[in-house]
VOPADO-22223 format. One record per residue (C-alpha): residue number from 0; residue in three letters; x, y, z. Coordinates in Angstrom, 2 decimals, always signed. Example, Ala and Ser with C-alpha at 12.3 -4.5 7.8 and 13.67 -1.06 7.14 Angstrom:
2
REC, resi, resn, px, py, pz
REC, 0, ALA, +12.30, -4.50, +7.80 $
REC, 1, SER, +13.67, -1.06, +7.14 $
***
This chain:
256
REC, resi, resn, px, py, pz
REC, 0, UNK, -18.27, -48.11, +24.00 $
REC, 1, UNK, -19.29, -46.00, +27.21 $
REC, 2, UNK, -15.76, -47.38, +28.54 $
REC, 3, UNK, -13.52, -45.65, +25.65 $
REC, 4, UNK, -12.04, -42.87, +26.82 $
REC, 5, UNK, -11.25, -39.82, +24.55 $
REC, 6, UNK, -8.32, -37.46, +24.25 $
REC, 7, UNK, -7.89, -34.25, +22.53 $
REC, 8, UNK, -4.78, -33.07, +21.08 $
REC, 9, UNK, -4.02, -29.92, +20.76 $
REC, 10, UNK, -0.69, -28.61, +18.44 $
REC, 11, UNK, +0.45, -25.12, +18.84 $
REC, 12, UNK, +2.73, -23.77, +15.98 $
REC, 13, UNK, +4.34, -20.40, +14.90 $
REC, 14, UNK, +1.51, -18.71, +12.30 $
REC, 15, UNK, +3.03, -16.88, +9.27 $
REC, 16, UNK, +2.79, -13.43, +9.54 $
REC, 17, UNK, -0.09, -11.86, +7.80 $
REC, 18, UNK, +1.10, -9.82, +4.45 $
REC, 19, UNK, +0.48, -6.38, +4.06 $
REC, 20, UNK, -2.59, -5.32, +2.07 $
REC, 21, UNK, -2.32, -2.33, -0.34 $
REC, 22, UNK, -3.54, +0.68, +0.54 $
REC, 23, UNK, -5.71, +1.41, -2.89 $
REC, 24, UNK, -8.24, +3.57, -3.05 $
REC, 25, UNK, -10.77, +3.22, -6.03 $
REC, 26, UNK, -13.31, +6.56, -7.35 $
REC, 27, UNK, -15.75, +4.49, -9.32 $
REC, 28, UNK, -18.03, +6.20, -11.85 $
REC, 29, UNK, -21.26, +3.89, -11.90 $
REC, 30, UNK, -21.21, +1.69, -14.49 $
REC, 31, UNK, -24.20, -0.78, -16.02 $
REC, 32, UNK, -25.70, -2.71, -13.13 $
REC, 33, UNK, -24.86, -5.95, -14.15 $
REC, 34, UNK, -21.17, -5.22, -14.46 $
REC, 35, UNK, -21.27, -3.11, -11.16 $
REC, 36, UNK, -22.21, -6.34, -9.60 $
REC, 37, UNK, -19.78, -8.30, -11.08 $
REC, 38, UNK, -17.00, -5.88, -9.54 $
REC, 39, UNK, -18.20, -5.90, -5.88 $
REC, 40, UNK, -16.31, -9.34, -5.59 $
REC, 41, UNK, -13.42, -9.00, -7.59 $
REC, 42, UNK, -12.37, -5.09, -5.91 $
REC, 43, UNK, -12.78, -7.80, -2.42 $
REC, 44, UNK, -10.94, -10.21, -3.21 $
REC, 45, UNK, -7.97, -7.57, -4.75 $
REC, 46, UNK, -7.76, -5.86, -1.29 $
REC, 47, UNK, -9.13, -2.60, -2.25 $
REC, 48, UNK, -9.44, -0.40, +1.31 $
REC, 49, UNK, -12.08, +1.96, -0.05 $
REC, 50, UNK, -14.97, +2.15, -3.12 $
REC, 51, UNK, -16.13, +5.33, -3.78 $
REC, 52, UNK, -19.21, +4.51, -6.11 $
REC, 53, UNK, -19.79, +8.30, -7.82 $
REC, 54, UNK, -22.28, +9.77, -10.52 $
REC, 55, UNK, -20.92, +11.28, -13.41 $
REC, 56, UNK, -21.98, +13.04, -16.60 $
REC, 57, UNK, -22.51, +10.15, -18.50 $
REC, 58, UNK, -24.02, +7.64, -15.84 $
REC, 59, UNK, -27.49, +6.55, -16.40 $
REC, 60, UNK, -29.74, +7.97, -14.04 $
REC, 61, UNK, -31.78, +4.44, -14.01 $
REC, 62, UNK, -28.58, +2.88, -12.70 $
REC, 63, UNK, -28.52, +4.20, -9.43 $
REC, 64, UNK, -32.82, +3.09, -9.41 $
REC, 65, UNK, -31.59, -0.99, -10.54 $
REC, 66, UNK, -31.12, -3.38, -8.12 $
REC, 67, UNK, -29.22, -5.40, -10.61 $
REC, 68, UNK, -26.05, -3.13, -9.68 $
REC, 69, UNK, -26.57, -4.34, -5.50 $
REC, 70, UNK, -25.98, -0.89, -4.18 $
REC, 71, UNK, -27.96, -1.61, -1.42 $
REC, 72, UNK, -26.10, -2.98, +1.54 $
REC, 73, UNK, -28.19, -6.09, +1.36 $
REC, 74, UNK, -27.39, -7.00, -1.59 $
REC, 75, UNK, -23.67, -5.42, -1.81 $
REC, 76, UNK, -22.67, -7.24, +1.54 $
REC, 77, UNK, -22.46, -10.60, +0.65 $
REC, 78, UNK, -21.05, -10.26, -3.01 $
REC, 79, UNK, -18.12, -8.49, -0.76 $
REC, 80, UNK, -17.75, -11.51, +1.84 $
REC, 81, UNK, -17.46, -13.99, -1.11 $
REC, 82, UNK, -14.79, -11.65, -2.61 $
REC, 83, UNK, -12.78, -11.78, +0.54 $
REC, 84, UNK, -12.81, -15.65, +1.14 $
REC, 85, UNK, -11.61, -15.74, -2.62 $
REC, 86, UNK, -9.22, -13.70, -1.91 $
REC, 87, UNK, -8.20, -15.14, +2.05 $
REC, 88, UNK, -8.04, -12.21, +3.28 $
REC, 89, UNK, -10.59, -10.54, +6.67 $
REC, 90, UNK, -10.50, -6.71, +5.51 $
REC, 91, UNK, -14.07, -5.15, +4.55 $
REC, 92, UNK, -13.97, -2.43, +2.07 $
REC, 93, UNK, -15.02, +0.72, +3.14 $
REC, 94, UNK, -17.95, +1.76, +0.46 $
REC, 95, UNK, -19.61, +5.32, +0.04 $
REC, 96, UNK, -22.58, +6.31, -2.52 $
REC, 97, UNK, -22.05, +9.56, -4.09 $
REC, 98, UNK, -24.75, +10.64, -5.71 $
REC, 99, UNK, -23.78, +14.12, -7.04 $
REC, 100, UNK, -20.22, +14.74, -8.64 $
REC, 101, UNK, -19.91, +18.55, -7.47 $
REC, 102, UNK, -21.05, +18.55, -4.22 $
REC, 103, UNK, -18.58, +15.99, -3.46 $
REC, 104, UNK, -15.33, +16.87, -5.28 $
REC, 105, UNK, -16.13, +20.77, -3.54 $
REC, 106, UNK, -17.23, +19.42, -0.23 $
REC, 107, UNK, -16.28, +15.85, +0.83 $
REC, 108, UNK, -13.33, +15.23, -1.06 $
REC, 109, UNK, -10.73, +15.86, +1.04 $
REC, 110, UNK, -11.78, +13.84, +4.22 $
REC, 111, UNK, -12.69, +10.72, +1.85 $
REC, 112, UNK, -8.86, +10.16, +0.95 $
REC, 113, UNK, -5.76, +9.92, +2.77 $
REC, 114, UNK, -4.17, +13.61, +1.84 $
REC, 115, UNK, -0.07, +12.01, +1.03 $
REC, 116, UNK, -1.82, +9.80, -1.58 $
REC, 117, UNK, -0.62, +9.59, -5.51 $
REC, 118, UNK, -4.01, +10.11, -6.94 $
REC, 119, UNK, -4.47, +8.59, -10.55 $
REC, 120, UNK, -7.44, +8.99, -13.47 $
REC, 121, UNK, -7.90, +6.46, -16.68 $
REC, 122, UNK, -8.08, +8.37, -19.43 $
REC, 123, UNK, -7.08, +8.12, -23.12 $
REC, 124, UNK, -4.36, +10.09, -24.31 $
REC, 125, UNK, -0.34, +9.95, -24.62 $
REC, 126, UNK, -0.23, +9.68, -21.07 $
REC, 127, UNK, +2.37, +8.03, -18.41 $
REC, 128, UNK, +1.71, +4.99, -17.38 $
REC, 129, UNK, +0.60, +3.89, -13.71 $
REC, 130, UNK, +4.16, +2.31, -12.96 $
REC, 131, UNK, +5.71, +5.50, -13.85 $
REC, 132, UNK, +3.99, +7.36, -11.47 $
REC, 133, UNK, +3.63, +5.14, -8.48 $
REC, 134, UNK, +6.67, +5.41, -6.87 $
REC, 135, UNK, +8.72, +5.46, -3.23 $
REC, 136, UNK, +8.31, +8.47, -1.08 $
REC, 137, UNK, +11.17, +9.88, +1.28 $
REC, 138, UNK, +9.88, +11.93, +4.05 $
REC, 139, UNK, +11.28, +15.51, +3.65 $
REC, 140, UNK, +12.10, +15.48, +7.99 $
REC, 141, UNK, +12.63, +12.24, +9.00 $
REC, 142, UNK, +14.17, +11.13, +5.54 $
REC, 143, UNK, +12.33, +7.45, +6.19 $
REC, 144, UNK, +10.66, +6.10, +2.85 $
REC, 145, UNK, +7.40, +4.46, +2.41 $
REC, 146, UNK, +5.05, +3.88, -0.49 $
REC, 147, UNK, +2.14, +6.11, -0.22 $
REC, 148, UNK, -1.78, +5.03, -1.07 $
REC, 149, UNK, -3.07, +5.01, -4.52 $
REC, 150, UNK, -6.27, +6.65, -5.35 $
REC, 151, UNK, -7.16, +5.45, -8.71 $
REC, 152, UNK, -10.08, +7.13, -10.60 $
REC, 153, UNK, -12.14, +4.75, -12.81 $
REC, 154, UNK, -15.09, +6.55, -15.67 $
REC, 155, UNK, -18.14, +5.76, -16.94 $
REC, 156, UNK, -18.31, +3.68, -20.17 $
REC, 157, UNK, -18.25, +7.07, -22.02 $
REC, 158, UNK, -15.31, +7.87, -20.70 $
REC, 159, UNK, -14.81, +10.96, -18.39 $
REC, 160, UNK, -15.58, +14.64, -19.73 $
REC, 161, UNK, -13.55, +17.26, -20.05 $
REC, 162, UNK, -14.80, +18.96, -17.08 $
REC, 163, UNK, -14.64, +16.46, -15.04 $
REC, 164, UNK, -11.13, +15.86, -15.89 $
REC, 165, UNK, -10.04, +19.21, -15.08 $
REC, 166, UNK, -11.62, +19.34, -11.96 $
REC, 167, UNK, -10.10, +15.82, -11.00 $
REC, 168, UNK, -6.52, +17.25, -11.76 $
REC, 169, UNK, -6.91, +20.64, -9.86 $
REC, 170, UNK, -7.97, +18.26, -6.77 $
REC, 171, UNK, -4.39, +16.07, -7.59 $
REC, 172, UNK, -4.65, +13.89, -10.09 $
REC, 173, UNK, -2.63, +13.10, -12.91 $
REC, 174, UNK, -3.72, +11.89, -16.02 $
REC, 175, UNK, -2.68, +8.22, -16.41 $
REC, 176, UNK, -3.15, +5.43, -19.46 $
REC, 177, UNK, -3.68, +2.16, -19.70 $
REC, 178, UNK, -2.55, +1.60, -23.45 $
REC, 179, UNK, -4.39, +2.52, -27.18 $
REC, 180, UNK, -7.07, +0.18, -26.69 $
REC, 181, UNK, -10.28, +1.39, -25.51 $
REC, 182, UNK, -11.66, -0.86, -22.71 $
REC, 183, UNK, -15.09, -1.73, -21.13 $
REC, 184, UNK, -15.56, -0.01, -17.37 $
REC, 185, UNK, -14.92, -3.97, -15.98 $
REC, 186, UNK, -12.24, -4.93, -17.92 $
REC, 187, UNK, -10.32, -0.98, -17.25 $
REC, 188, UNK, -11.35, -1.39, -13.53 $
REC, 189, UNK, -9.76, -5.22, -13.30 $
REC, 190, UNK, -6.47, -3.94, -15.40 $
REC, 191, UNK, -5.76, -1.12, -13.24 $
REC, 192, UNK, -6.02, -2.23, -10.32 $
REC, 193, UNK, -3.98, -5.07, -11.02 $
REC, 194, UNK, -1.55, -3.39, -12.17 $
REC, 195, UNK, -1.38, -0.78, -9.17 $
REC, 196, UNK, -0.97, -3.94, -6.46 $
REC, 197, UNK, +1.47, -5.61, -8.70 $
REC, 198, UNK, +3.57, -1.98, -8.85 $
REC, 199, UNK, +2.86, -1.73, -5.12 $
REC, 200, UNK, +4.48, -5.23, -4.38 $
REC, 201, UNK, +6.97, -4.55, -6.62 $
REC, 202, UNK, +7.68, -1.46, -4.42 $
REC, 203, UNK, +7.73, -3.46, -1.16 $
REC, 204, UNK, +10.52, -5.54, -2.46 $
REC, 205, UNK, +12.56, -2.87, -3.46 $
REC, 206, UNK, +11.99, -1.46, -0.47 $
REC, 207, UNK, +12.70, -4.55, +2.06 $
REC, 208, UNK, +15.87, -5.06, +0.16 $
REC, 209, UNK, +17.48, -1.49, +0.40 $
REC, 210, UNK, +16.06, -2.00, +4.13 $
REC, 211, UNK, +18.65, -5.02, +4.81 $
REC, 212, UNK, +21.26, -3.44, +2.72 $
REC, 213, UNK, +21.43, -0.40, +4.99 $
REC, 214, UNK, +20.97, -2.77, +7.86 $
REC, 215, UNK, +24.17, -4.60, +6.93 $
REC, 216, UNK, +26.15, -1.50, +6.18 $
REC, 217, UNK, +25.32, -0.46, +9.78 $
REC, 218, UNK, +26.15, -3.72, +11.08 $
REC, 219, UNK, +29.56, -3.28, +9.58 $
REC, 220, UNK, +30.66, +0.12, +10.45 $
REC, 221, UNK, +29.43, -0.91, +13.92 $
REC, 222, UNK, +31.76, -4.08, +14.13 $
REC, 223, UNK, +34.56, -1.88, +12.72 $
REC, 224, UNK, +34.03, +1.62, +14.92 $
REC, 225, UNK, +33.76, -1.30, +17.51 $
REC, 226, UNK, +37.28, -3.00, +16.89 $
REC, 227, UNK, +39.11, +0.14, +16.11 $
REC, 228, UNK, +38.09, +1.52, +19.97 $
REC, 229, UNK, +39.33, -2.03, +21.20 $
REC, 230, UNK, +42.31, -1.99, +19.49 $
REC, 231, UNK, +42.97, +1.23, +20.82 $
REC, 232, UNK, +41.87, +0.58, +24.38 $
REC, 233, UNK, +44.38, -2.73, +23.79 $
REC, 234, UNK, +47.16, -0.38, +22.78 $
REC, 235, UNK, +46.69, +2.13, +25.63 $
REC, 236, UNK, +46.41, -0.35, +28.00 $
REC, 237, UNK, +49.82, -2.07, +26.92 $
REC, 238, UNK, +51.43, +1.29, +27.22 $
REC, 239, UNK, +50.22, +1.80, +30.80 $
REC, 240, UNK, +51.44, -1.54, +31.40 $
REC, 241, UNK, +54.71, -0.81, +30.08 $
REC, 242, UNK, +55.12, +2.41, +32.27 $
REC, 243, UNK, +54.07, +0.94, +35.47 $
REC, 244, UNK, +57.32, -1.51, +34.50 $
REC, 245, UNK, +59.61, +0.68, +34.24 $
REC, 246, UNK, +58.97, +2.43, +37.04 $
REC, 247, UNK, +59.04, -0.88, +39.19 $
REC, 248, UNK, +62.36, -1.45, +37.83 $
REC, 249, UNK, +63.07, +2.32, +38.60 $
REC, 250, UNK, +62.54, +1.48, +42.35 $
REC, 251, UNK, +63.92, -1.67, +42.08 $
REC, 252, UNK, +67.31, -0.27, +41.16 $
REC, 253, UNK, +67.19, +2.44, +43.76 $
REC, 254, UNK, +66.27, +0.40, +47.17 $
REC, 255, UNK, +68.73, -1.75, +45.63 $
***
């Protein structure tokens, strides 16, 4: 009907505030194509900040040839968008190819991760496990606590070698296991990064509640400092009042 008129409505209301991601870091030896694929999405939709995809000993050489794995941007970029409407969340990993394992651990290592991270490598063994390690940080001058980022080191289906291991640990790693059973590159990569965010949350909790606590505590001394200095104001203020009294009735007396 051209004579119907329209109307828009508009509602405005307060938007949650948006939680914090984790600040995890993954070093990614290449694994098979297809499963490298597979991953693309799922690191997405966990939040991981930055995928460093690195050669190893025991990496193919063909792998890094396949398209299968989507290394290319073309084919990488969109497997990452899906991941991150999975996962409702807006922030793009940051993703770097590393080609060549020593040129990069000697040479571009130290401006690829944040230096105050806790930097962590699978590997079998009677190691700690990543809960044990991951842990709140106090600042040594300003005393304030945070948790720092992870960097979490993930091998080849082979597993790591021992070289590669050392050199990993002189850089700041510490050796870290994920239980007796030895797992496929997907399923290890999926575990542990699970279980970092879930140790990182876990963190955050701890951390918002100690937060309050020490906000309360404050709170109270603050109301008490605050009513002892009243009380004494009060009390000097009734002896002034008493003085200026007695010396009225002082006078008093006298012109009398």
């Amino acid at each position: 009907d051209k004579n119907a008129s329209s109307m828009l409505v508009v509602r405005f209301g307060r938007l949650e505030p948006v939680p914090e991601m984790p600040d995890v870091h993954v070093l990614l030896a290449h694994p098979r194509p297809r499963v490298l694929k597979n991953l693309w999405s799922v690191m997405a939709q966990m939040g991981v900040k930055q995928i460093v995809l690195l050669n190893t000993n025991k990496v193919e050489k063909q792998y890094w040839y396949s398209d299968k794995g989507c290394v290319k941007d073309r084919l990488r970029i969109p497997l990452l968008l899906e991941g991150l409407q999975q996962g409702g969340h807006t922030r793009m990993p940051i993703v770097k190819i590393e080609r060549f394992f020593k040129p990069f651990v000697t040479e571009k290592f130290k401006g690829t991760f944040p230096e105050n991270s806790i930097k962590l490598v699978c590997d079998l063994g009677k190691n700690p496990t990543l809960r044990d390690l991951i842990q709140i940080s106090t600042d040594s001058k300003s005393g304030k606590k945070s948790i720092p980022p992870v960097v979490l080191a993930i091998g080849p289906e082979g597993g790591w070698t021992q070289y590669e291991v050392d050199i990993l640990k002189k850089l700041g790693f510490s050796s870290v296991s994920l239980g007796p059973i030895i797992m496929r590159v997907d399923v290890a990569c999926i575990s542990s990064i699970a279980l970092v965010i879930d140790q990182i949350f876990h963190l955050q909790r701890e951390l918002l509640i100690s937060t309050d606590k020490e906000k309360m505590t404050t709170g109270i001394t603050s109301a008490a400092v605050q009513k002892r200095s009243s009380a004494s104001l009060g009390s000097k203020d009734e002896g002034k009042t008493r003085e200026t009294r007695k010396h009225c009735s002082i006078r008093s007396i006298a012109v009398y």
